[in-house]
ROLUMDO-259573 format. One record per atom (N, C-alpha, C, CB): residue number from 1; atom name; y, x, z. Coordinates in Angstrom, 3 decimals, padded with zeros to 6 digits. Glycine has a CB too. Example, Ala and Ser with C-alpha at 12.3 -4.5 7.8 and 13.67 -1.06 7.14 Angstrom:
ROLUMDO-259573
1 | N | -005.690 | 013.190 | 007.800
1 | CA | -004.500 | 012.300 | 007.800
1 | C | -003.300 | 013.200 | 007.800
1 | CB | -004.473 | 011.308 | 009.046
2 | N | -002.250 | 012.850 | 007.080
2 | CA | -001.060 | 013.670 | 007.140
2 | C | 000.030 | 012.900 | 007.870
2 | CB | -000.598 | 014.084 | 005.725
end
This chain:
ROLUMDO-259573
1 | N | 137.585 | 113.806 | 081.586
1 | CA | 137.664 | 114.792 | 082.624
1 | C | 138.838 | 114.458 | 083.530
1 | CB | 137.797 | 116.202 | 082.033
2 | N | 138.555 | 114.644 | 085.117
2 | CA | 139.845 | 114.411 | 085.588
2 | C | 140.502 | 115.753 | 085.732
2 | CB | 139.835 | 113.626 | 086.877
3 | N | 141.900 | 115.142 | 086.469
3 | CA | 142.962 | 116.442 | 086.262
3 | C | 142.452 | 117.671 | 087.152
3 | CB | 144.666 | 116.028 | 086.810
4 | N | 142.209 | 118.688 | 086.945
4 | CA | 142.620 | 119.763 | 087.784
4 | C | 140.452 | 120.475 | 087.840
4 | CB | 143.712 | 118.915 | 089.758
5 | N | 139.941 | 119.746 | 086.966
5 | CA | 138.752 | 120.070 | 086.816
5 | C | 138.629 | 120.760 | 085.448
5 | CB | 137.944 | 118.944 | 087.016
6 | N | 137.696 | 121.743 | 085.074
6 | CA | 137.245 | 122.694 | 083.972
6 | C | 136.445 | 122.175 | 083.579
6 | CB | 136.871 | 123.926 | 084.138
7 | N | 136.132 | 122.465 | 082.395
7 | CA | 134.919 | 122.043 | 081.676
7 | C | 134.041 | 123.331 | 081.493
7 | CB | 135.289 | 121.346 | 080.241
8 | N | 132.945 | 123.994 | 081.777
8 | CA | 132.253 | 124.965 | 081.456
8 | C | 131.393 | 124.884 | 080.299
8 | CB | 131.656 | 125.254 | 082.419
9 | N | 132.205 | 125.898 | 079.283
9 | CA | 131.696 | 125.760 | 078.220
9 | C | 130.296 | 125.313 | 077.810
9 | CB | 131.920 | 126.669 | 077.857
10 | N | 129.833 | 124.178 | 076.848
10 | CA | 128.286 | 124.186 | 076.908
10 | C | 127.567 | 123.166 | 077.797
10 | CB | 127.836 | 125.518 | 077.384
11 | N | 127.961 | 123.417 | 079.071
11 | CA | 127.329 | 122.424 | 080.091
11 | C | 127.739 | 121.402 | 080.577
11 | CB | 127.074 | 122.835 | 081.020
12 | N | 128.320 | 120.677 | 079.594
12 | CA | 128.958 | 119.101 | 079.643
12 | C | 128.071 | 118.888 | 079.105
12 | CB | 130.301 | 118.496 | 079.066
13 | N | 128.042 | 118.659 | 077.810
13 | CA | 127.053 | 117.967 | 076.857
13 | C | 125.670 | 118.336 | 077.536
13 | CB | 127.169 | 118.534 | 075.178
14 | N | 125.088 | 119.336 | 077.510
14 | CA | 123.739 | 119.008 | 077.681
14 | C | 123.576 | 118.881 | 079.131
14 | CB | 122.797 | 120.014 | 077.063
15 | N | 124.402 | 118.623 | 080.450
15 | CA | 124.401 | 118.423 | 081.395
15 | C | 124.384 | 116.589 | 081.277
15 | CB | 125.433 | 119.292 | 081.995
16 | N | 124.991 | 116.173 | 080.288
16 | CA | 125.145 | 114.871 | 080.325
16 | C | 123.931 | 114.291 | 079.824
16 | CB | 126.282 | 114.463 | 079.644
17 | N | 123.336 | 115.557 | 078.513
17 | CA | 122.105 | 114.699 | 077.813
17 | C | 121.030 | 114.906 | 079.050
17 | CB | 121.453 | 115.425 | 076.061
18 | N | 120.647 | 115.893 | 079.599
18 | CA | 119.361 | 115.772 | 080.888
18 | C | 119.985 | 114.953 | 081.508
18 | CB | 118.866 | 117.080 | 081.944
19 | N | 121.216 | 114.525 | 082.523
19 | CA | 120.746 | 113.164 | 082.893
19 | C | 120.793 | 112.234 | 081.896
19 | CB | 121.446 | 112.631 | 083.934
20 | N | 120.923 | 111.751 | 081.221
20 | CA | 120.342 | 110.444 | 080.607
20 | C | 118.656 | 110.715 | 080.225
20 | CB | 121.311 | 110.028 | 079.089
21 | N | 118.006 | 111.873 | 079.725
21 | CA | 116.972 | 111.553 | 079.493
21 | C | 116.388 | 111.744 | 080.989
21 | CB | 116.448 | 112.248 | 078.330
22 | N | 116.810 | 112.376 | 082.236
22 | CA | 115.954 | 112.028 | 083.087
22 | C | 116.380 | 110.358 | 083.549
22 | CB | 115.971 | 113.175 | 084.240
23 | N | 117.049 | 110.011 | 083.360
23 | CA | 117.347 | 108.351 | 083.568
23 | C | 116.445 | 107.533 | 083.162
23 | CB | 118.496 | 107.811 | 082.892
24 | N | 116.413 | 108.271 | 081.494
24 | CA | 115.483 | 107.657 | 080.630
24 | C | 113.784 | 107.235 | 080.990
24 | CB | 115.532 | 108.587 | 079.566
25 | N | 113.688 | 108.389 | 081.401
25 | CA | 112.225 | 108.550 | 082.149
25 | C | 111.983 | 108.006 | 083.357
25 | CB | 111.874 | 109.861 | 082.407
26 | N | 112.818 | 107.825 | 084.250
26 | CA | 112.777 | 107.167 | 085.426
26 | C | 112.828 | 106.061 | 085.149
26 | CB | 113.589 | 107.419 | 086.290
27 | N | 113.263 | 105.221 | 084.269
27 | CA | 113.663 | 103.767 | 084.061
27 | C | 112.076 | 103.091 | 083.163
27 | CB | 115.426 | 103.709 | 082.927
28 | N | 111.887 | 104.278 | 082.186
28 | CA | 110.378 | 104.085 | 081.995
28 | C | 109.046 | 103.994 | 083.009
28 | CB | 110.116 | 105.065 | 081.269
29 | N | 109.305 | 105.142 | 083.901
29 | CA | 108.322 | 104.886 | 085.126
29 | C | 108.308 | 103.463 | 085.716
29 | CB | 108.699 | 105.837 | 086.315
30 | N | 109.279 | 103.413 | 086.290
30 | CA | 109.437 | 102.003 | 086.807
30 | C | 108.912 | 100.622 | 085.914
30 | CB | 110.959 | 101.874 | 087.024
31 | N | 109.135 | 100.929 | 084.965
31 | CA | 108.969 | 098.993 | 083.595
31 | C | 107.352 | 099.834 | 084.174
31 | CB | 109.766 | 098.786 | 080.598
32 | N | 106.748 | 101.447 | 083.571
32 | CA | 105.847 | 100.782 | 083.461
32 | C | 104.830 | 100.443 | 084.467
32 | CB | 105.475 | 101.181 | 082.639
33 | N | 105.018 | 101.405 | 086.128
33 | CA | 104.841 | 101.315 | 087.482
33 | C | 104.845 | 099.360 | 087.264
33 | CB | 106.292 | 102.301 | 088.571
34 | N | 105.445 | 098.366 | 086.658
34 | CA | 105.134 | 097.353 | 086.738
34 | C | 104.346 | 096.709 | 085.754
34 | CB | 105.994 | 096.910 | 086.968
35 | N | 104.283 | 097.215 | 084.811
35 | CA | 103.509 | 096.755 | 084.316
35 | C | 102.078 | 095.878 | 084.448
35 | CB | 103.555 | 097.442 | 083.974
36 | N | 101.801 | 095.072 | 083.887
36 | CA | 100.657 | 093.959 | 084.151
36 | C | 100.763 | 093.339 | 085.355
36 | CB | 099.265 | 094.481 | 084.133
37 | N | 101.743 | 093.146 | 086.341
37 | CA | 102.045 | 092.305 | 087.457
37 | C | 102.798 | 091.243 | 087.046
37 | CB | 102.702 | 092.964 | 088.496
38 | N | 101.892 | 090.117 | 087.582
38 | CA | 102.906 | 088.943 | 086.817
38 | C | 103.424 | 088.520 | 088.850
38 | CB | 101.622 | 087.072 | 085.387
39 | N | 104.415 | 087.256 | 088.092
39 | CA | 105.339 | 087.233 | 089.050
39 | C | 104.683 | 086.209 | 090.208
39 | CB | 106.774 | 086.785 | 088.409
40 | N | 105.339 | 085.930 | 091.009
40 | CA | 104.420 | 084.889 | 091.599
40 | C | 104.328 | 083.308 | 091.335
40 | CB | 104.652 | 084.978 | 092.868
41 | N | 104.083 | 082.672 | 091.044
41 | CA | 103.495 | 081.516 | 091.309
41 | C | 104.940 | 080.616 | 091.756
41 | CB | 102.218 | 081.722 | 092.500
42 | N | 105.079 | 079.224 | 090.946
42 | CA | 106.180 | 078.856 | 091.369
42 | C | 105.934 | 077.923 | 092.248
42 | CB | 106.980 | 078.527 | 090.484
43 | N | 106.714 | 077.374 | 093.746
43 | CA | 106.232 | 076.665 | 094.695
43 | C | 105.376 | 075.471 | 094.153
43 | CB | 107.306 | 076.284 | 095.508
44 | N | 104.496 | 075.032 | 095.048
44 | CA | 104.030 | 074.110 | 094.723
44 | C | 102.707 | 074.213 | 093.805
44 | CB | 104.993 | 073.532 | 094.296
45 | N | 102.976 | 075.250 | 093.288
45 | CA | 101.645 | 075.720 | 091.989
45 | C | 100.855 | 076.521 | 092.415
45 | CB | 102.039 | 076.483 | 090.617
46 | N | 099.389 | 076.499 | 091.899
46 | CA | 098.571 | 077.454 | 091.908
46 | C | 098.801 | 078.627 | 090.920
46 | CB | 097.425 | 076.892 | 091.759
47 | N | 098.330 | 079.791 | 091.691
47 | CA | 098.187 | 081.094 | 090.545
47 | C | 097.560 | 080.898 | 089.906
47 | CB | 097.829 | 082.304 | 090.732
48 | N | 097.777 | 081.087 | 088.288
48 | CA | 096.213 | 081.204 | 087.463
48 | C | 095.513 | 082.370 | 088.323
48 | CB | 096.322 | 081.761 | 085.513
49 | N | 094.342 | 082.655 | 087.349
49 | CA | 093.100 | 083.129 | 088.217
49 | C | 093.517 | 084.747 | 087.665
49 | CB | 091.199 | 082.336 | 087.722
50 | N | 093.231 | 085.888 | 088.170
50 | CA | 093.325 | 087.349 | 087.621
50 | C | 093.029 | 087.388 | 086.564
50 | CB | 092.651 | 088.311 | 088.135
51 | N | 093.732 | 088.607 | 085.924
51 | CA | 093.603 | 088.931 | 084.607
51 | C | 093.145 | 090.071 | 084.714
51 | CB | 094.672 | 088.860 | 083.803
52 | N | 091.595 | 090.474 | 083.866
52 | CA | 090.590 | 091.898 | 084.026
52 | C | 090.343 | 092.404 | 082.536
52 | CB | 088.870 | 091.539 | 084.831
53 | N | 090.881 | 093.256 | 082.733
53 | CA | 090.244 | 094.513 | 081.181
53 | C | 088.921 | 094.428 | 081.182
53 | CB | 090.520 | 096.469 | 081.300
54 | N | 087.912 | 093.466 | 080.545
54 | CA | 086.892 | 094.397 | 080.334
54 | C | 086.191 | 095.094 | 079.047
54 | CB | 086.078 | 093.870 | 080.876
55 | N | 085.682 | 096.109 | 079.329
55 | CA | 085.661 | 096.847 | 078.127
55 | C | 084.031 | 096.537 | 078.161
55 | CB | 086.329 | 098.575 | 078.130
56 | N | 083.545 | 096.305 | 076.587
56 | CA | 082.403 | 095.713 | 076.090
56 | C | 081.117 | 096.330 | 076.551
56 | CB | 082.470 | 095.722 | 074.704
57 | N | 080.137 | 095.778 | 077.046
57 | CA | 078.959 | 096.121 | 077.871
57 | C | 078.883 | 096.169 | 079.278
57 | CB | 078.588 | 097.219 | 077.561
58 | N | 079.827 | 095.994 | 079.782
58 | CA | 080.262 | 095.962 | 081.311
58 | C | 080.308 | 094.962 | 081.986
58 | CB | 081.363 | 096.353 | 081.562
59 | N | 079.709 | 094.635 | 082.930
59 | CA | 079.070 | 093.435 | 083.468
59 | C | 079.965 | 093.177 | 084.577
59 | CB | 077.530 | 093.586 | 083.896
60 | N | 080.945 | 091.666 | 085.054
60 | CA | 081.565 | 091.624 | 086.170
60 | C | 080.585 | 091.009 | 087.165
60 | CB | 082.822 | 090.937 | 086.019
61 | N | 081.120 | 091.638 | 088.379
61 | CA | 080.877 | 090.786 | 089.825
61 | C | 081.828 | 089.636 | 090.147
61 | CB | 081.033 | 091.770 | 091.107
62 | N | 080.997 | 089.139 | 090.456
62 | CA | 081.868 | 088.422 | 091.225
62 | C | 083.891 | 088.760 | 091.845
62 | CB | 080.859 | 088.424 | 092.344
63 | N | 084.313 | 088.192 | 091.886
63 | CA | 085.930 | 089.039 | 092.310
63 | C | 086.466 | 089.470 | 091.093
63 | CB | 085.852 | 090.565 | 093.351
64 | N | 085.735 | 089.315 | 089.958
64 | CA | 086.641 | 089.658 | 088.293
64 | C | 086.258 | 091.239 | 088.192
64 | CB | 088.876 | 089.422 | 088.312
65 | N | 085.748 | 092.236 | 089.266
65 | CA | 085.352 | 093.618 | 088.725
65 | C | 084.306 | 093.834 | 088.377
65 | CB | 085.481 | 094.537 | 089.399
66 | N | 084.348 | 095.163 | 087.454
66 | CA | 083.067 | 095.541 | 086.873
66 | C | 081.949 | 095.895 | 088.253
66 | CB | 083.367 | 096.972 | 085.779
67 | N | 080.790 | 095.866 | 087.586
67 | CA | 079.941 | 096.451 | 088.587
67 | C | 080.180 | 097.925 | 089.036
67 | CB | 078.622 | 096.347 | 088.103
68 | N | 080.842 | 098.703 | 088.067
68 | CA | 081.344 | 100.192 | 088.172
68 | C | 082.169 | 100.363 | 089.424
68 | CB | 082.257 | 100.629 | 086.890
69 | N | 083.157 | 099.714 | 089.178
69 | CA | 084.147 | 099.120 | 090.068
69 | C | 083.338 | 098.582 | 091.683
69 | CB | 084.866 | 097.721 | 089.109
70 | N | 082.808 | 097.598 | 091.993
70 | CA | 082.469 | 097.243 | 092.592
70 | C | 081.659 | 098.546 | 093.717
70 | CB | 082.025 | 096.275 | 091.900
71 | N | 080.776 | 099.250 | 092.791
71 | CA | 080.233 | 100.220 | 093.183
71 | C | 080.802 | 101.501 | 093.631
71 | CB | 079.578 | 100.350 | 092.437
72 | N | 081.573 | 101.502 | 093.296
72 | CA | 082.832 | 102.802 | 094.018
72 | C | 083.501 | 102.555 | 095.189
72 | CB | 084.178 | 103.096 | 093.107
73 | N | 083.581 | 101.081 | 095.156
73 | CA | 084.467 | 100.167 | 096.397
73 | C | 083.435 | 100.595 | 097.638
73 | CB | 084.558 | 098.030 | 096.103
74 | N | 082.003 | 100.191 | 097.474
74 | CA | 081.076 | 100.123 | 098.186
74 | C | 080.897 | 101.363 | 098.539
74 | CB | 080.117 | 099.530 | 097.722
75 | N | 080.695 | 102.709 | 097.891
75 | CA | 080.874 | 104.190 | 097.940
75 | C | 081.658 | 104.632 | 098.916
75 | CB | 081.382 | 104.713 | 096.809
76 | N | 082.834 | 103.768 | 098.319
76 | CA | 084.204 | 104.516 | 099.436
76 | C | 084.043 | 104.078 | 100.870
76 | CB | 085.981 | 103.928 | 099.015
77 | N | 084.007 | 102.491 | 100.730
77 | CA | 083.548 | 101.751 | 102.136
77 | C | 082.540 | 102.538 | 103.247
77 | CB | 082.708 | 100.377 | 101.688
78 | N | 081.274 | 102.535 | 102.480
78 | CA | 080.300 | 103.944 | 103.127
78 | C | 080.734 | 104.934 | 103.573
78 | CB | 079.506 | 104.626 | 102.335
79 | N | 081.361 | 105.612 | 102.795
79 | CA | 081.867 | 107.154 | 103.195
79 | C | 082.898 | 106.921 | 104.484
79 | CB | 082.811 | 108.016 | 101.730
80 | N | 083.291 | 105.959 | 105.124
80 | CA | 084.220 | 105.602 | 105.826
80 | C | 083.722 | 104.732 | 107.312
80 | CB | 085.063 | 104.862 | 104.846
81 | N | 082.467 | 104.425 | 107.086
81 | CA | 081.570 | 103.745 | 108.390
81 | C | 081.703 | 104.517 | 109.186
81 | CB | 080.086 | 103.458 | 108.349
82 | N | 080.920 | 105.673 | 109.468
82 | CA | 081.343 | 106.452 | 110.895
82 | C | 082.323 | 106.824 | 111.218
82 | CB | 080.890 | 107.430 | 111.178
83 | N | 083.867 | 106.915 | 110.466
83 | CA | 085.104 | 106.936 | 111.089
83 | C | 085.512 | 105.957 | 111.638
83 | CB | 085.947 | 107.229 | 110.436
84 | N | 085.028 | 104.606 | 111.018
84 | CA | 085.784 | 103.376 | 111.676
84 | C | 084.819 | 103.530 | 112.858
84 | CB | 085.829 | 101.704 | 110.786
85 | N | 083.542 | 103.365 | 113.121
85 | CA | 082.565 | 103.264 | 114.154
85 | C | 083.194 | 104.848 | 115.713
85 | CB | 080.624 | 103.616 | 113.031
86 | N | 084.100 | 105.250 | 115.003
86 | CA | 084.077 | 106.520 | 116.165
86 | C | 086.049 | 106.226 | 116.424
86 | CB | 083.387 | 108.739 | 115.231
87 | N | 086.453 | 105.461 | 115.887
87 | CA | 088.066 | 105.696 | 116.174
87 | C | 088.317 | 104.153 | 116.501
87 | CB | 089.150 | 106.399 | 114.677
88 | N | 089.310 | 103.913 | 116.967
88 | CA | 090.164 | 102.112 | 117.359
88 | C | 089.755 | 101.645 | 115.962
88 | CB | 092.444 | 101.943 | 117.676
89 | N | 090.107 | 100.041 | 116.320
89 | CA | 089.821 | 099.489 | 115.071
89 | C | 091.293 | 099.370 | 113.973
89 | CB | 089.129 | 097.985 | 115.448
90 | N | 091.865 | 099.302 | 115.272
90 | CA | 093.542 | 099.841 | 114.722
90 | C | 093.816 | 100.949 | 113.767
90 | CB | 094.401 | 100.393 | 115.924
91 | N | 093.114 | 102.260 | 113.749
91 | CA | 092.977 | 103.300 | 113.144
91 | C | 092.353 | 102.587 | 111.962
91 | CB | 092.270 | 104.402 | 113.876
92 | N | 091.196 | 101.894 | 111.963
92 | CA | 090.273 | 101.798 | 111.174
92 | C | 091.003 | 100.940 | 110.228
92 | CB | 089.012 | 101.363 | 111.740
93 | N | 091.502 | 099.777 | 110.517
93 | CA | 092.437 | 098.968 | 109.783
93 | C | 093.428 | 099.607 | 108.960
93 | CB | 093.093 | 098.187 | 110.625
94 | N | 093.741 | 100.571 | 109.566
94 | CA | 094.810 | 101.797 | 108.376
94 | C | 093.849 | 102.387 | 107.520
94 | CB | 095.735 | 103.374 | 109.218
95 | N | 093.085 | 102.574 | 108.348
95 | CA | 092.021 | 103.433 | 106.508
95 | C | 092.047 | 102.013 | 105.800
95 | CB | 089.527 | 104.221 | 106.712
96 | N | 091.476 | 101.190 | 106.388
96 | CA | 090.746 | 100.279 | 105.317
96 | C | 091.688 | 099.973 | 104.201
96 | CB | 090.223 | 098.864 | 105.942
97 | N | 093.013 | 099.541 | 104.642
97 | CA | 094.312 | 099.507 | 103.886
97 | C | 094.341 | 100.497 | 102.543
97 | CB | 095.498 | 099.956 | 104.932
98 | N | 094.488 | 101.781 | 103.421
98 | CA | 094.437 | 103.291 | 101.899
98 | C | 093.200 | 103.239 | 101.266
98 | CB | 094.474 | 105.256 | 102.466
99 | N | 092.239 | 102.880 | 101.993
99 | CA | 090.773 | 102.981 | 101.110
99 | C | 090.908 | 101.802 | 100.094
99 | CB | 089.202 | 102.738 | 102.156
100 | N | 091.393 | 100.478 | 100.136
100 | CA | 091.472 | 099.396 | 099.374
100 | C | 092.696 | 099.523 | 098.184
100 | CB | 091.662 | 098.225 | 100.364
101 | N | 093.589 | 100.164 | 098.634
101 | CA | 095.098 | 100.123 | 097.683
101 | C | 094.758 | 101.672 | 097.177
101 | CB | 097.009 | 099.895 | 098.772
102 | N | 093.752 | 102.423 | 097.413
102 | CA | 093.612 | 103.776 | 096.707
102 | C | 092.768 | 103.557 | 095.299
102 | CB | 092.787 | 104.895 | 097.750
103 | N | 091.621 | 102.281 | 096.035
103 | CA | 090.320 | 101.967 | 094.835
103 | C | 091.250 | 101.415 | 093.819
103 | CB | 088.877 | 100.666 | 095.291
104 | N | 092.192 | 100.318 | 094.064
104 | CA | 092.843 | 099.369 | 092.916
104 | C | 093.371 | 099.973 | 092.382
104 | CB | 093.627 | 098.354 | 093.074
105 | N | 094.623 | 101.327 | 092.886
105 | CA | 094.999 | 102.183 | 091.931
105 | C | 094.366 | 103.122 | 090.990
105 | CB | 095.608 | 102.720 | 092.418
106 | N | 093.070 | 103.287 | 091.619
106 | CA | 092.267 | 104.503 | 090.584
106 | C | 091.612 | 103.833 | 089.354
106 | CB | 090.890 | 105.375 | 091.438
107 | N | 091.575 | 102.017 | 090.016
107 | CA | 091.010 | 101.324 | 088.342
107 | C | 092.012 | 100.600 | 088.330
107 | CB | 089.446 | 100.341 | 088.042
108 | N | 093.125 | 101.142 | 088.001
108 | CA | 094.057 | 100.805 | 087.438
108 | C | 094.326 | 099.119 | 087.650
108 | CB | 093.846 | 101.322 | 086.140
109 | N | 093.754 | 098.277 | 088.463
109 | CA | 093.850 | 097.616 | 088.832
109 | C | 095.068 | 096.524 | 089.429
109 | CB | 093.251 | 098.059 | 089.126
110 | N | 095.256 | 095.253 | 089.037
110 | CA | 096.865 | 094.651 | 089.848
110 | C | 096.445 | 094.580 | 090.814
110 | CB | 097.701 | 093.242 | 089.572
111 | N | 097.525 | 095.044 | 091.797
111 | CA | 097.291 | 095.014 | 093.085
111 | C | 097.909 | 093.797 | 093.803
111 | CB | 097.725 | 096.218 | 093.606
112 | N | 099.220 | 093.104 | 093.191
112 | CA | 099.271 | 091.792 | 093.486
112 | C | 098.305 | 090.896 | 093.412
112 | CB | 100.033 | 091.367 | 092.927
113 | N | 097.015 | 090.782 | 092.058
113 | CA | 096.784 | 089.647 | 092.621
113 | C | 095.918 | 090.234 | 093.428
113 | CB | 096.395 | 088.508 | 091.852
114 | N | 095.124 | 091.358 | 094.774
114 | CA | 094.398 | 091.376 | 095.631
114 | C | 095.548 | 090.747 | 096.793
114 | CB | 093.689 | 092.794 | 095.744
115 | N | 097.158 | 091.021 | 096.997
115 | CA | 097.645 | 091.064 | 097.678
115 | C | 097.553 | 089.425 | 098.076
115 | CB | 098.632 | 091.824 | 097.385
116 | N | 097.754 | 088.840 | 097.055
116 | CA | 098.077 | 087.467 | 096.794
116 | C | 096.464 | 086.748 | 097.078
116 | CB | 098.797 | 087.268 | 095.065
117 | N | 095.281 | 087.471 | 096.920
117 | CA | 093.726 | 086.772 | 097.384
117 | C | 093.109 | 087.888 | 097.705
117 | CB | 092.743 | 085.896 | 096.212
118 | N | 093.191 | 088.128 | 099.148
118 | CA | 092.500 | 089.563 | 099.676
118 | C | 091.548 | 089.387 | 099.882
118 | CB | 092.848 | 090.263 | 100.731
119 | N | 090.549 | 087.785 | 099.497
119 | CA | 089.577 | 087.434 | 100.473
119 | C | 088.650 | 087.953 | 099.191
119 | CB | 089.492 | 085.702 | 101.239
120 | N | 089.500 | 088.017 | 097.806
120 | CA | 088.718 | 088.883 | 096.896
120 | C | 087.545 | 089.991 | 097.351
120 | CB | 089.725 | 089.604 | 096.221
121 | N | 087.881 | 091.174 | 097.945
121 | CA | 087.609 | 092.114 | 098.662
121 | C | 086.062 | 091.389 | 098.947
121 | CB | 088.751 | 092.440 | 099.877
122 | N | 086.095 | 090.471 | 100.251
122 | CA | 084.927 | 089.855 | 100.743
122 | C | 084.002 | 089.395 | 099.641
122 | CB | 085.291 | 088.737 | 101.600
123 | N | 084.398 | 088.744 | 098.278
123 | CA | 083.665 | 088.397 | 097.353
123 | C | 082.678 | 089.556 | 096.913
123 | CB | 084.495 | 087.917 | 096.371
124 | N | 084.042 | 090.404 | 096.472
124 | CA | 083.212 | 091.767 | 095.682
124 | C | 081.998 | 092.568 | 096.393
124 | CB | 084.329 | 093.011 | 095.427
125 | N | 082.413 | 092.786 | 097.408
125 | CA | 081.493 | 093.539 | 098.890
125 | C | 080.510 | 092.585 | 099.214
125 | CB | 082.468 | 093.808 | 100.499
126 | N | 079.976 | 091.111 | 098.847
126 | CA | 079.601 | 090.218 | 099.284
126 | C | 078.361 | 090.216 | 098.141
126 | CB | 080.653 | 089.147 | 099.507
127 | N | 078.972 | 090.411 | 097.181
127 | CA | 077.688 | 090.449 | 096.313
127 | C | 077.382 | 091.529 | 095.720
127 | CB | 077.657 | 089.596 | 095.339
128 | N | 078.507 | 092.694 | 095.518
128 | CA | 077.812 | 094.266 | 095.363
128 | C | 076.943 | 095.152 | 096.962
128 | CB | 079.430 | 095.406 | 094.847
129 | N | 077.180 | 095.005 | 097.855
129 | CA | 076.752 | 095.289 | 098.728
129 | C | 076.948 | 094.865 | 100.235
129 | CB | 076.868 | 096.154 | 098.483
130 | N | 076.329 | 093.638 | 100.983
130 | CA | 077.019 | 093.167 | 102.032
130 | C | 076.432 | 093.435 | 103.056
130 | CB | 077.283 | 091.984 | 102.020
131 | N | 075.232 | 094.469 | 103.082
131 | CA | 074.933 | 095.376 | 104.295
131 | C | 076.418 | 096.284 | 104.486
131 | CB | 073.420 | 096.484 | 103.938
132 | N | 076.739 | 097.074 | 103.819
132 | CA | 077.943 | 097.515 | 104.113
132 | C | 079.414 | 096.914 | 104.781
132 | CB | 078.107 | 097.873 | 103.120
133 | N | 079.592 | 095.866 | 103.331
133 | CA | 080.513 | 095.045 | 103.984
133 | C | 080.112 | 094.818 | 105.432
133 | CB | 080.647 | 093.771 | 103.259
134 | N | 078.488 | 094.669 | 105.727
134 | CA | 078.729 | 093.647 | 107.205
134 | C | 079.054 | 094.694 | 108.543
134 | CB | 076.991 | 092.594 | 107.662
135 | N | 078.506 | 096.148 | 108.263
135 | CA | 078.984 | 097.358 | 109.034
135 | C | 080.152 | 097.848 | 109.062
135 | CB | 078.423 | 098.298 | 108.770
136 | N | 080.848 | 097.309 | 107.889
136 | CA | 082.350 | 097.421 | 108.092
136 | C | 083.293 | 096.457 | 108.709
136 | CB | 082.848 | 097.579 | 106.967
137 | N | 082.819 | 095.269 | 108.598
137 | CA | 083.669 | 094.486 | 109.436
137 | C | 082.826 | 094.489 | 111.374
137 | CB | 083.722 | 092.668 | 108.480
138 | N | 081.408 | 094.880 | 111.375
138 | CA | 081.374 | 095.173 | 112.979
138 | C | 082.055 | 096.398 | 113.064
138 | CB | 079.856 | 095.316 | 113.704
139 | N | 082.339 | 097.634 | 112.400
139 | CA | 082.859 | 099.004 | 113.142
139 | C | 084.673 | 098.316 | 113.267
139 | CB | 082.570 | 100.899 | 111.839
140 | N | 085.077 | 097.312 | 112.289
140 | CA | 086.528 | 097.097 | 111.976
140 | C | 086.953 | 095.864 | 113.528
140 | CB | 086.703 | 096.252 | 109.972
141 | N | 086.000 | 095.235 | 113.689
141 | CA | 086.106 | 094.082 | 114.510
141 | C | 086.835 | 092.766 | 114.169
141 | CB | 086.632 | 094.509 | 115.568
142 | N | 086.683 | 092.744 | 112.877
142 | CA | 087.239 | 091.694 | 112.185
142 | C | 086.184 | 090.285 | 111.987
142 | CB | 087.678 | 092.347 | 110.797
143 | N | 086.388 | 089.395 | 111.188
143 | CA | 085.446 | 088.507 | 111.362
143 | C | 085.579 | 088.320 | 109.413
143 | CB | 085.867 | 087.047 | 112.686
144 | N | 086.041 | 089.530 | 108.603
144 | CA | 086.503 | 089.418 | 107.218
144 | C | 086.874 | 090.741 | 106.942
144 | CB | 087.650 | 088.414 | 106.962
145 | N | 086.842 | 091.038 | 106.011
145 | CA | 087.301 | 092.293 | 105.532
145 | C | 088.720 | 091.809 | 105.234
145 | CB | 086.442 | 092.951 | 104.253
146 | N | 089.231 | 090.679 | 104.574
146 | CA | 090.425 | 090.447 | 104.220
146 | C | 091.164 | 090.148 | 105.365
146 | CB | 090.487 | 089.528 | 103.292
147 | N | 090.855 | 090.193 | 106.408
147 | CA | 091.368 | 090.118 | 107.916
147 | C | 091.982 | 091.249 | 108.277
147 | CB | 090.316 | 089.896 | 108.943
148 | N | 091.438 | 092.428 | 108.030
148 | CA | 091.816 | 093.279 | 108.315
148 | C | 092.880 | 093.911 | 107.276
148 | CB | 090.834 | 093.828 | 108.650
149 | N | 092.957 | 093.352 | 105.703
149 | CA | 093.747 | 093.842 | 104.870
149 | C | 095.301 | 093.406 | 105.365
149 | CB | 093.286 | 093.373 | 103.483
150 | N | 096.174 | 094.390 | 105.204
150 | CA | 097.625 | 093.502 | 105.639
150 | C | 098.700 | 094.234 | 104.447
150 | CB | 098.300 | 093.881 | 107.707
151 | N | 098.634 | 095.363 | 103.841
151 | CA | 098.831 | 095.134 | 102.284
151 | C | 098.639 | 096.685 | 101.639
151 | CB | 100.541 | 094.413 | 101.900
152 | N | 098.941 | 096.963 | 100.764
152 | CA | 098.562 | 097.770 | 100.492
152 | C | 099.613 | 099.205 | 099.930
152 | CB | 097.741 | 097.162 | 099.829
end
C-alpha cells in the first residue's frame, strides 16, 4: 500500500482476486479466439493445404467444406442478390465481406486460411451452386467473388 492510502476493510483481497480472475478469463478468450490458426507460411514456402473437422457421414465440396456448409454459403449469398443488384457495388462488396467472415465464423471455421486463399470462396460457390455465384459476381461487378473479398 502506498503512504497516505486506506485499505477498506475486505475489498483488497477480493478486489484483487476479481481482477485476476477477470484477467484470467480474458487471457483465456484470447489463446482460445486463436485457436486452430496456424501461423503463416515461412518465405519462400507453400502453405500446407487447410485443415477441416469432418464429422463422419458428411460429404466435402470442393474448398475442404461440408456440403452443409457449402449450402448455407449459397443460402446466404441468395438472400443478398437483390441488395447487391439495387445498391453500388461498393456497398455490395461490404456485405459480401460480413456475409463471408459471418458464414466462417458460424462454422466455426479458420478464417486465415480463407484470408490467405479467398479464391476458395469461388471453388465452393463453383461447385455447390454457380448460378448464384454467377449473379453475384454480375450484381458485385467483379470478374471473382474472391475479387471482391478484401478481408474479413
Amino acid at each position: 500500500m502506498f503512504m497516505g492510502q486506506r485499505r477498506v476493510h475486505g475489498f483488497g483481497r477480493r478486489h484483487r482476486l476479481a481482477v485476476t480472475a477477470a484477467g484470467t478469463v480474458a487471457a483465456a478468450a484470447l489463446v482460445t479466439g486463436c485457436a486452430g490458426q496456424s501461423p503463416a507460411p515461412a518465405p519462400g514456402t507453400t502453405a500446407p493445404p487447410p485443415a477441416t473437422t469432418v464429422v463422419p457421414g458428411t460429404a466435402l465440396v470442393p474448398g475442404g467444406v461440408t456440403e452443409a456448409q457449402a449450402a448455407q454459403l449459397c443460402t446466404d449469398l441468395e438472400g443478398q442478390l437483390q441488395s447487391w443488384r439495387t445498391y453500388t457495388p461498393t456497398i455490395g462488396k461490404t456485405g459480401l465481406n460480413g456475409l463471408v467472415g459471418t458464414w466462417i465464423a458460424r462454422n466455426n471455421l479458420n478464417a486465415l486460411d480463407f484470408l490467405q486463399d479467398r479464391a476458395r470462396i469461388d471453388v465452393i460457390t463453383t461447385a455447390a451452386c454457380p448460378d448464384i455465384r454467377q449473379q453475384a459476381i454480375t450484381a458485385l461487378e467483379v470478374p471473382d467473388l474472391a475479387s471482391g473479398l478484401i478481408g474479413f
